[in-house]
C-alpha positions as CSV (number, residue, x, y, z in Angstrom):
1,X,43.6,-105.1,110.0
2,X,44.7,-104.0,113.3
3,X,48.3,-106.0,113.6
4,X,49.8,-103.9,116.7
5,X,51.6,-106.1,119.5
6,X,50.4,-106.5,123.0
7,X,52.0,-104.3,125.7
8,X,53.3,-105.8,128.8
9,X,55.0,-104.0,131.2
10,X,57.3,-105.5,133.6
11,X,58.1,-104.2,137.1
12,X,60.8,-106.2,138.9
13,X,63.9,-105.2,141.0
14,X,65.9,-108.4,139.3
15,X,67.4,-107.8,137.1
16,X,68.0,-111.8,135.5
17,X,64.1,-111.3,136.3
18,X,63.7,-108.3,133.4
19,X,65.7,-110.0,131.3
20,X,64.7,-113.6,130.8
21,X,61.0,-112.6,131.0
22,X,61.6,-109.3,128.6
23,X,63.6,-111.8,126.0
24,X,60.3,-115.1,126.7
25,X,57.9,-112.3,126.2
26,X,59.3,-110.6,122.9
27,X,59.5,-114.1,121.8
28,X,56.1,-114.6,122.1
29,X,55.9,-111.7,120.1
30,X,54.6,-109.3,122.8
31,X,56.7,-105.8,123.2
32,X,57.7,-105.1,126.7
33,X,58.9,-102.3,128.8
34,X,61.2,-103.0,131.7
35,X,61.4,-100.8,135.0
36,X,62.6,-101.3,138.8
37,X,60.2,-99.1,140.9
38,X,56.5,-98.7,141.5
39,X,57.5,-94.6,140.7
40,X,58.8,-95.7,137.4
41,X,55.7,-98.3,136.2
42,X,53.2,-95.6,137.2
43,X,55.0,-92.5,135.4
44,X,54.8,-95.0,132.2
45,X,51.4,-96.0,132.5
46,X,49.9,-92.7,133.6
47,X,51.6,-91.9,129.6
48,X,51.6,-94.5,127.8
49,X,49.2,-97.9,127.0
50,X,49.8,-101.4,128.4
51,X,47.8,-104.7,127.7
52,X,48.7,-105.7,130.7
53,X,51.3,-105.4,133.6
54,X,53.8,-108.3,135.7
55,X,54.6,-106.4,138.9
56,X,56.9,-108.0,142.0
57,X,55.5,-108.5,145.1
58,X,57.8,-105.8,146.4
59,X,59.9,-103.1,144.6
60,X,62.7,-101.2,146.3
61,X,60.3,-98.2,146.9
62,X,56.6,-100.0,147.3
63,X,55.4,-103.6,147.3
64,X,52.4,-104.5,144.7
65,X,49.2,-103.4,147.0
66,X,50.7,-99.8,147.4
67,X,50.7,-100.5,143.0
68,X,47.5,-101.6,142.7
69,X,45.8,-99.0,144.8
70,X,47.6,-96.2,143.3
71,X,46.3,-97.7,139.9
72,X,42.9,-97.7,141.6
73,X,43.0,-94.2,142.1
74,X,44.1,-93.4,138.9
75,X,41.1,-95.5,137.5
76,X,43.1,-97.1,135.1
77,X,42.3,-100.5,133.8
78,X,45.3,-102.7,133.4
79,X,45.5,-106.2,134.0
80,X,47.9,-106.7,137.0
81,X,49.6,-110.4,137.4
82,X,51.7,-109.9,141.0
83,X,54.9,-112.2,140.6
84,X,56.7,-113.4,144.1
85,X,59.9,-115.2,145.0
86,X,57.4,-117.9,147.4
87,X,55.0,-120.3,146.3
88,X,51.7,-118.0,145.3
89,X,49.4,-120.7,147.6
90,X,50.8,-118.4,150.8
91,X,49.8,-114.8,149.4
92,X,46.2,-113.5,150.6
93,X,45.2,-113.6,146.8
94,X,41.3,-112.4,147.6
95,X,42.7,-109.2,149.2
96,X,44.8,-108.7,146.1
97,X,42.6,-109.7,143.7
98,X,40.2,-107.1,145.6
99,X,42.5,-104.3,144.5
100,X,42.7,-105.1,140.3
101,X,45.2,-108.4,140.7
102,X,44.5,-110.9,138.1
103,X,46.6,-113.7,139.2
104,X,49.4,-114.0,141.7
105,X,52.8,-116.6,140.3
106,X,55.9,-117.9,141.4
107,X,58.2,-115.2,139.7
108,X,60.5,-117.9,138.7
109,X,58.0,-120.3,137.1
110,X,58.5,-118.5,133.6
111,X,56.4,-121.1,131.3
112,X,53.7,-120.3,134.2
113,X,54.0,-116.8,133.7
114,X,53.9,-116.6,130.2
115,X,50.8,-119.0,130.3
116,X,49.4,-116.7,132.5
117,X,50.1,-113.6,130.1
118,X,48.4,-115.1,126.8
119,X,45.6,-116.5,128.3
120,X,44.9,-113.1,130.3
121,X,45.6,-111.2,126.9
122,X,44.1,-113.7,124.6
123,X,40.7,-113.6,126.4
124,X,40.6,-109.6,127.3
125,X,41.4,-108.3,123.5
126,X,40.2,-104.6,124.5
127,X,42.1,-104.5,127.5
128,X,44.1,-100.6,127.3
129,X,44.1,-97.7,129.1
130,X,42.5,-95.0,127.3
């Protein structure tokens, strides 16, 4: 019996951010990795295997599109849920969604976000780079 916890990685330049959605997350029983830069999340996850990944909308050194298209061209196969500071109604989510997003959330509406993160890894068991 395969028991091993979902990965999320977490890419935010807030640091409250990291830490109230790193401590709702573990909670839930998921194991997280926190970073601030778009450098740092795609060193990890060009070496190690996430479930699935909450980026900001923008990071001190690239905003999520430059994240998702560098994914892209790595060919790796992560879910992506892009968290902003606005209302996620004003984002051109088909664009995004174009490039590997799987939903786009109000970065502060935690219960949302964590909704977001069990259905997405709840219905997408194989989900991992390989």
């Amino acid at each position: 019996m395969n028991t091993s916890r979902k990965r999320v990685l977490i890419a935010d330049c807030h640091e409250e951010v990291l830490i109230a959605l790193e401590k709702m997350l573990e909670e839930m029983g998921f194991d997280t990795t926190t970073v601030w830069t778009a450098k740092d999340a795609l060193r990890l996850i060009d070496s190690e295997v996430f479930d699935l990944v909450l980026v900001n909308e923008y990071l001190p050194d690239a905003d999520c599109e430059d994240l998702l298209k560098a994914l892209q061209r790595r060919g790796a196969h992560v879910p992506c849920v892009v968290m902003q500071p606005s209302a996620p109604e004003i984002t051109d989510f088909a664009g995004l969604q174009a490039l590997g997003a799987h939903d786009v959330v109000c970065k502060y509406a935690y219960g949302q976000i964590l909704e977001i993160v069990s259905q997405c890894l709840a219905r997408d068991k194989t989900t991992s780079l390989v």
